[in-house]
C-alpha positions as semicolon CSV with decimal commas, in nm:
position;residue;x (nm);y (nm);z (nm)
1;X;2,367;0,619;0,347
2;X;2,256;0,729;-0,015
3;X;1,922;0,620;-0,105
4;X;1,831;0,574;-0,504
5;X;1,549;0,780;-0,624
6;X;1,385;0,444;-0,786
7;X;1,333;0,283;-0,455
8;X;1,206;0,587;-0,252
9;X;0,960;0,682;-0,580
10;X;0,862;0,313;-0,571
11;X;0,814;0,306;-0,159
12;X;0,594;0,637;-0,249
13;X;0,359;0,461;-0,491
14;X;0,301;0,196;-0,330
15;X;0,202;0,329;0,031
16;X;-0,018;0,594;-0,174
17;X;-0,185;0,249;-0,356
18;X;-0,200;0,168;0,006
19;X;-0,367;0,505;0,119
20;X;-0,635;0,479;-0,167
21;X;-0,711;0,165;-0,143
22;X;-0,790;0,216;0,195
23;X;-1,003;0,499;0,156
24;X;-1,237;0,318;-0,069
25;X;-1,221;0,043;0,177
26;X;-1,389;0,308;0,468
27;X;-1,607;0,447;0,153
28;X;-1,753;0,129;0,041
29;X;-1,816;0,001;0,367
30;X;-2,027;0,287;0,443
31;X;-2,231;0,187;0,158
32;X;-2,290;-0,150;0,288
33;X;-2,090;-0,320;-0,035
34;X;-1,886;-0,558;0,173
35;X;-1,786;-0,791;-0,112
36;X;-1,614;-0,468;-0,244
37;X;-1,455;-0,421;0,078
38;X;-1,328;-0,762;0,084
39;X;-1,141;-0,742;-0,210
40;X;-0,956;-0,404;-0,116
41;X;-0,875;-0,554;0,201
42;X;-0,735;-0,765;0,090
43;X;-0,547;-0,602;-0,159
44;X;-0,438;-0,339;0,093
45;X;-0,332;-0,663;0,316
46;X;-0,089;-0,750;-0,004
47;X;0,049;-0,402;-0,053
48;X;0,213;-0,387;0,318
49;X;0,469;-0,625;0,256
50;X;0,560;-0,532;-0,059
51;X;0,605;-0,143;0,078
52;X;0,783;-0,357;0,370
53;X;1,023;-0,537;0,117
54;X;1,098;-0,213;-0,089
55;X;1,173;-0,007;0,269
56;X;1,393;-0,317;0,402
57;X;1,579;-0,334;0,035
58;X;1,644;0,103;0,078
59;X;1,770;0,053;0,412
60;X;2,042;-0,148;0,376
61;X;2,410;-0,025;0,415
């Protein structure tokens, strides 16, 4: 199975998006600003399916 290098680089970015925003997540909660650490929850919560679709759409025969 031959994966392209478009959908692996894409995968990439988007579970590093996911890594970052993540580590501000653990940053800014430390800091007490929550309302901060709302909004990269939730964008972190958004970024797992799309690195979910991209994964699913490489793996396929």
């Amino acid at each position: 199975m031959k994966r392209s290098y478009r959908g692996v680089l894409l995968l990439c970015l988007v579970l590093l998006a996911n890594l970052i925003c993540t580590q501000y997540t653990v940053n800014l909660f430390y800091f007490a600003r929550y309302k901060e650490v709302i909004a990269l929850s939730l964008i972190n919560l958004l970024l797992f399916p799309l690195a979910l679709f991209f994964y699913k759409r490489e793996a396929k025969p």
